[in-house]
C-alpha positions in Angstrom: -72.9 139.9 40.5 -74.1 138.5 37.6 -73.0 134.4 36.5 -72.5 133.9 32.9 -72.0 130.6 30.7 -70.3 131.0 27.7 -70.9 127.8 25.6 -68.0 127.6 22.8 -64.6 128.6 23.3 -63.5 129.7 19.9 -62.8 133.2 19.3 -66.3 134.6 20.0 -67.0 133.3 23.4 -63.6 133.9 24.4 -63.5 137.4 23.3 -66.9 137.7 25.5 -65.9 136.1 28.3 -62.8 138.5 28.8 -65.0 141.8 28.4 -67.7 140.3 30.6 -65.1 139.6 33.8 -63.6 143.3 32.9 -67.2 144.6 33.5 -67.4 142.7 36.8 -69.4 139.7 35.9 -68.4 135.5 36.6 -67.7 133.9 33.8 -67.1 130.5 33.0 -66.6 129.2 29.1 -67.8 125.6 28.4 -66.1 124.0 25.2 -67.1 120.9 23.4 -63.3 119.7 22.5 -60.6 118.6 25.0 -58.4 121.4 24.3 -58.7 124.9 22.8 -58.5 124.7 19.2 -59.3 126.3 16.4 -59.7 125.7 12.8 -58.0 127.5 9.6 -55.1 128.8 9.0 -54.5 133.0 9.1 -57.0 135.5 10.0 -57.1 139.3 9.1 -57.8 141.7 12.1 -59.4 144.8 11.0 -58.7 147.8 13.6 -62.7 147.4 14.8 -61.5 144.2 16.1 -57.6 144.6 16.8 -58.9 147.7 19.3 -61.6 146.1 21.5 -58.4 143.6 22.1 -56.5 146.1 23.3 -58.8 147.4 25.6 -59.1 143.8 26.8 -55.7 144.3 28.0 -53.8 142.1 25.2 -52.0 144.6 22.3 -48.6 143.6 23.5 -49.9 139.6 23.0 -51.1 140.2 19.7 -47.7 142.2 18.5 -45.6 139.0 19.7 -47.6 137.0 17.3 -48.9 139.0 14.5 -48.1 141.0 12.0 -48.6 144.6 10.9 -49.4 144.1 6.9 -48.3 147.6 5.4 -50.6 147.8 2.5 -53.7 146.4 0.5 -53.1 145.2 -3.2 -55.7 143.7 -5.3 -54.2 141.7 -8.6 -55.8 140.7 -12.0 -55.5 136.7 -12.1 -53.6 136.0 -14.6 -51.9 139.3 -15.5 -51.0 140.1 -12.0 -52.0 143.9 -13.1 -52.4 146.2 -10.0 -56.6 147.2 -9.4 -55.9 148.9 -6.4 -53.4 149.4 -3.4 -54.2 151.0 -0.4 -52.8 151.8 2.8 -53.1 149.9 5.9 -50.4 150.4 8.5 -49.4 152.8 10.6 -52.6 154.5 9.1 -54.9 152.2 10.8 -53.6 153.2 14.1 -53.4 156.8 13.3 -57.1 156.7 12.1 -58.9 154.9 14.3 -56.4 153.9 17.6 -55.5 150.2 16.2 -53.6 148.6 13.8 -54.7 146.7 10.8 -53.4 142.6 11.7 -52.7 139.5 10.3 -52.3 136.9 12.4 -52.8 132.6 12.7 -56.4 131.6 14.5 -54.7 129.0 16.6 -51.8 132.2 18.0 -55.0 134.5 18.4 -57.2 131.9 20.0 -54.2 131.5 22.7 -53.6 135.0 23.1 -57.6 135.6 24.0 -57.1 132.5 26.0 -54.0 134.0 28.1 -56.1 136.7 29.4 -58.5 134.6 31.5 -57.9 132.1 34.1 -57.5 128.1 33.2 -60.4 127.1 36.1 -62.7 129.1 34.1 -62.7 127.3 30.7 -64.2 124.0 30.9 -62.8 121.5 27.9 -65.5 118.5 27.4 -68.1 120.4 28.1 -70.6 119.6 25.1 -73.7 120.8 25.6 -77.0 118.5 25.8 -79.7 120.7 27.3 -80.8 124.0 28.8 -83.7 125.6 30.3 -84.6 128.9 31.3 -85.9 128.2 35.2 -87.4 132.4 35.1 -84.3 133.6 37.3 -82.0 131.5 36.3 -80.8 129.3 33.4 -80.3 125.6 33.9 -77.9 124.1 31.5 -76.5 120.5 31.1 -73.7 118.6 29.6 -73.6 114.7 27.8 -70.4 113.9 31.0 -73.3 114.8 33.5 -72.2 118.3 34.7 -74.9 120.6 35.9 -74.9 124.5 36.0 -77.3 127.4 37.1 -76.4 130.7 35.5 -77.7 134.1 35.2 -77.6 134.4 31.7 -76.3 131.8 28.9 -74.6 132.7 25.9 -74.4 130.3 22.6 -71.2 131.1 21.2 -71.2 127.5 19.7 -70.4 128.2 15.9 -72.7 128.2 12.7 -73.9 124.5 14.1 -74.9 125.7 17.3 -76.8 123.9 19.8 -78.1 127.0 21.5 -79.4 129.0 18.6 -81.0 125.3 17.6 -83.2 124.9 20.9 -84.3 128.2 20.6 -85.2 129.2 17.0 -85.3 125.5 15.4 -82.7 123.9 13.9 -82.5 124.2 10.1 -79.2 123.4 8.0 -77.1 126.7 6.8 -76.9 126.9 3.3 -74.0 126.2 1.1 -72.7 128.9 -0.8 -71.5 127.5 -3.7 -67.6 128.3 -2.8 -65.0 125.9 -1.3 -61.3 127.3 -0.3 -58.2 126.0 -0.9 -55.6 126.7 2.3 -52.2 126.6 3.4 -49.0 127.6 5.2 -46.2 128.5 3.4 -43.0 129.0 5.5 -41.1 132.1 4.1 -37.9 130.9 3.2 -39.7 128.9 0.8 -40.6 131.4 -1.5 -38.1 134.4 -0.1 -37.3 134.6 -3.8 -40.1 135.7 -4.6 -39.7 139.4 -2.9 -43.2 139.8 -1.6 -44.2 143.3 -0.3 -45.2 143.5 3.7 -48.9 143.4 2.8 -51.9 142.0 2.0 -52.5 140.6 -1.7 -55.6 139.4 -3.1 -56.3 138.1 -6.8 -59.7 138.4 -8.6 -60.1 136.5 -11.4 -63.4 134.4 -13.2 -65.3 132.5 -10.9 -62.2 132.4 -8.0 -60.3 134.4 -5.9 -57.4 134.1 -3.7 -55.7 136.1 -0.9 -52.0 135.7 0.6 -50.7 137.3 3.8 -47.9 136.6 6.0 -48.4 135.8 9.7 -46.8 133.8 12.7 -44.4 137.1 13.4 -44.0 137.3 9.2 -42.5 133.2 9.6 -45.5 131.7 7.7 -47.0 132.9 4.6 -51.2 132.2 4.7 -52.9 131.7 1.5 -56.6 130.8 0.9 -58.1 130.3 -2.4 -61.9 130.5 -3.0 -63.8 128.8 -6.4 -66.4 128.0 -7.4 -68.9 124.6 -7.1 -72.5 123.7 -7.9 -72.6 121.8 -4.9 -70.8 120.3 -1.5 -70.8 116.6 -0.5 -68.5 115.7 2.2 -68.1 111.9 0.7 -67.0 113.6 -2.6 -64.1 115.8 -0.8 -61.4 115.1 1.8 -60.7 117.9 4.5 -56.8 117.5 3.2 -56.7 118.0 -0.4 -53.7 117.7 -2.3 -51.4 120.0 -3.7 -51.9 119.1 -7.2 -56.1 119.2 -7.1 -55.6 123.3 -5.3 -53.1 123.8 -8.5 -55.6 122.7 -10.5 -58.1 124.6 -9.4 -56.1 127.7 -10.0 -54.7 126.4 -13.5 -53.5 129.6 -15.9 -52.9 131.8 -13.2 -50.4 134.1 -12.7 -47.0 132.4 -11.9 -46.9 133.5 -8.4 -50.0 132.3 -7.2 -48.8 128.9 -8.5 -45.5 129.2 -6.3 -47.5 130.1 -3.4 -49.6 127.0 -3.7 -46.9 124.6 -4.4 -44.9 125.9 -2.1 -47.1 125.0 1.0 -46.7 121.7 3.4 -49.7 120.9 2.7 -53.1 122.0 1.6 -56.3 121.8 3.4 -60.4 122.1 1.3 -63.8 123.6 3.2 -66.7 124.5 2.1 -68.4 127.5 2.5 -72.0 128.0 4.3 -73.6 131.2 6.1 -77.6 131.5 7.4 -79.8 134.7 6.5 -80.0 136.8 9.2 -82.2 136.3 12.3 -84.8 138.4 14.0 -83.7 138.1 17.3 -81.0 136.7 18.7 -82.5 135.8 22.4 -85.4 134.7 24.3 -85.5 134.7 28.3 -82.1 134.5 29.9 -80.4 132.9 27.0 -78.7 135.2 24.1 -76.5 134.0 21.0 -73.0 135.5 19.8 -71.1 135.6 16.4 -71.4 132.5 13.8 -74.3 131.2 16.1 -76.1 134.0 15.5 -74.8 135.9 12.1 -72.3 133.7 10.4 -71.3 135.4 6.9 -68.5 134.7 4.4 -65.1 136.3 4.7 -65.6 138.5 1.9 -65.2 141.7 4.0 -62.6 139.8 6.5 -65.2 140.8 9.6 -66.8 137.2 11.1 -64.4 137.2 13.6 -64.4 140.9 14.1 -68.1 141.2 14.7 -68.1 138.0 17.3 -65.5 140.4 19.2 -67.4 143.0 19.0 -70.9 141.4 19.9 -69.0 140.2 23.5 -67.9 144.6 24.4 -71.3 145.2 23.0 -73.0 142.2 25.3 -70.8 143.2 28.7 -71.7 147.2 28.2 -75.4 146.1 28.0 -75.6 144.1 30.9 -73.3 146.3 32.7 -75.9 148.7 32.2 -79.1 147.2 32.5 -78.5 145.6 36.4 -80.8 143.0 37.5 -83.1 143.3 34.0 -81.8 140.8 32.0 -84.3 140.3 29.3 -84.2 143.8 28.8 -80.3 143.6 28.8 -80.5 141.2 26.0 -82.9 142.8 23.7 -80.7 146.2 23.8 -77.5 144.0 23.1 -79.4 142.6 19.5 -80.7 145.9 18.5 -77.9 147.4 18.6 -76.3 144.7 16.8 -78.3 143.1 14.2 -78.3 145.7 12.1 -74.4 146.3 11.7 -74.2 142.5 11.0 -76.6 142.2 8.6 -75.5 145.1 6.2 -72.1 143.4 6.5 -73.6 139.2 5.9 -75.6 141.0 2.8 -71.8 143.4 1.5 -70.1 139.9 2.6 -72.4 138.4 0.0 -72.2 140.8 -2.5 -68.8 140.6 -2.5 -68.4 137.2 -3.8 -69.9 138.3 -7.1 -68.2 141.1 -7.0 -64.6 139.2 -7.0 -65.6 136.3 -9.4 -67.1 138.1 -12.4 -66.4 136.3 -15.1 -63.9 138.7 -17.7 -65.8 141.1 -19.9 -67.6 144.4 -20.1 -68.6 144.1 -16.8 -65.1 143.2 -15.1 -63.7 145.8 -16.9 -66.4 148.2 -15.6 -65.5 146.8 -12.0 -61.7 147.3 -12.6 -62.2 151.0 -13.8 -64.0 151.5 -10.6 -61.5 150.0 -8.5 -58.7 152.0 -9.5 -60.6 155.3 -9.3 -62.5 154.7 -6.0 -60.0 154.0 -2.9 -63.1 151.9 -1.5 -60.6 149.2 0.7 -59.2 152.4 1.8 -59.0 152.6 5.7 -60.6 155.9 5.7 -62.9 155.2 3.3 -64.2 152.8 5.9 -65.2 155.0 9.0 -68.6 153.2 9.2 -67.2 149.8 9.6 -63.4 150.6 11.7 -64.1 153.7 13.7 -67.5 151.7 15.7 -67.1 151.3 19.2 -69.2 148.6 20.5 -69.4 149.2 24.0 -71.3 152.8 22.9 -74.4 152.1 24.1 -76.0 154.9 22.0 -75.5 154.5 18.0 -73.1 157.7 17.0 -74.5 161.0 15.0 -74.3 160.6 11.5 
């Protein structure tokens, strides 16, 4: 049997660690923090990801929690005039065998959590070192604990340690976007009458999405604009109220409710990293934002973390005692997918911040002709199993 370290125990590394033990391999998760955490507010689940959960075992954890968003709306800024609607649920599941979700990172990091046992995540773990020892990896942490795995996965985040020590560690690149984010608890704004859905406004140079989650208790909003550039000493991580009204000043009167409506309001900045080559070397493999972090444009970085760990277990699973070999399947089949969706990711923040004009109203046209965030529209992207070690026909 096969020992795995898992370094990072956000969503990613979780995610792996479950489908590695349900294909038979140890597994122990070492995490940086002294408890499991994790940062931001709500998180859309796209059926990709909401089925390789359930087959983890944990569709009846994620229904206590979540929230089945019936539709898709995109909204002119100021105007609030419909661009598109689409359906989401039940067609999701009727589609592709999942539902569509909506649900807080902190309830989905627990769920994930749930599934495995407590003596195999290790809080204040941070990382120092690792070497690859030919059969075995050698790995060490700053509170002096030693381990000796089979393989090593860096599922450490966009600042990884691992994907540093073994492709160089150069800063990722800002993307010229900071959010605005917060919690809006319902009764707040029941007046409002807000359809059971998702709702996202497009509008010169910003954007902003609202969806409700925390079994339909909280409402999420996150509002993305536009900045030349990002210095932490010029920002706070807690902005106020009035600076994320601001930022959305002449918009429609319901994304202003939203905003002021929230407890508080929280600021990040935006950064991804062009895609890698390769993802391992030796004994030692990366996973998710170590290894492909894109912007939330297309609502799939924490999908495609989930599905790298079914994709990583089936190869391994596989390949018995040839690791390497193991390891170099697992990124070809993945680094493709994830880079057509960093570069659509990408694309997409053009594509929602054009400023008005002729070419704005040429993208409207389009959107309400085209179902295109349609969930059958999307075949390529929801119906993908992971663990299918051979890429599908067509």
């Amino acid at each position: 049997m096969l020992r795995i370290g898992i370094i990072g125990a956000g969503i990613g590394g979780l995610s792996a660690a479950l489908a590695l033990r349900q294909a038979g391999f140890e597994v122990d998760v070492y995490e940086q923090a002294p408890e499991l955490t994790e940062v931001g507010g709500g998180i859309n689940m796209a059926p990709n990801a909401v089925r390789v959960l359930h087959r983890l075992g944990l569709g009846p954890a994620l229904d206590r929690v979540g929230v089945r968003p019936r539709e898709t709306h995109q909204r002119r800024w100021q105007d609030g005039r419909t661009l598109q609607r689409a359906p989401l649920n039940p067609l999701c599941e009727q589609l592709y065998g999942a539902p569509h979700m909506t649900i807080h990172r902190r309830d989905l990091v627990a769920v994930i959590a749930s599934g495995l046992a407590s003596e195999r995540v290790h809080l204040g773990h941070r990382l120092a070192g690792f070497a690859d020892r030919g059969d075995t990896v050698e790995a060490w942490f700053d509170n002096g604990a030693r381990i000796s795995v089979d393989v090593l996965v860096g599922a450490d985040g966009i600042h990884s340690t691992v994907r540093a020590r073994l492709f160089g560690d150069e800063a990722p690149a800002f993307a010229g976007c900071v959010a605005y984010r917060g919690l809006v608890p319902v009764e707040r704004i029941a007046d409002l009458g807000l359809d059971h859905g998702n709702q996202s406004w497009v509008g010169p140079g910003a954007h902003l999405v609202h969806y409700f989650v925390s079994r339909g208790g909280l409402l999420n909003f996150v509002g993305w604009t536009e900045h030349d550039t990002w210095n932490r000493e010029d920002w706070t991580d807690r902005a106020t109220i009035d600076r994320a009204l601001a930022a959305f000043a002449g918009w429609h009167e319901q994304v202003r409710r939203i905003v002021a409506a929230a407890e508080t309001c929280f600021i990040w900045a935006l950064f991804d990293r062009d895609p890698l080559p390769r993802w391992s070397a030796g004994r030692t493999t990366l996973l998710g934002d170590a290894c492909h972090p894109m912007y939330p444009f297309m609502g799939q970085g924490a999908a495609q973390a989930i599905e790298d760990g079914a994709t990583l277990a089936a190869c391994l699973a596989a390949g018995g005692s040839a690791v390497a070999a193991s390891l170099q399947r697992y990124e070809r089949l993945r680094i493709p997918r994830v880079s057509t969706l960093q570069a659509i990711s990408r694309a997409n923040k053009q594509r929602f911040h054009m400023p008005d004009g002729p070419a704005q109203q040429a993208r409207d046209a389009e959107w309400s002709r085209a179902g295109d965030r349609a969930p059958d529209t999307l075949r390529w992207l929801y119906g993908h199993d992971p663990a299918a070690l051979e890429p599908s026909p067509g």
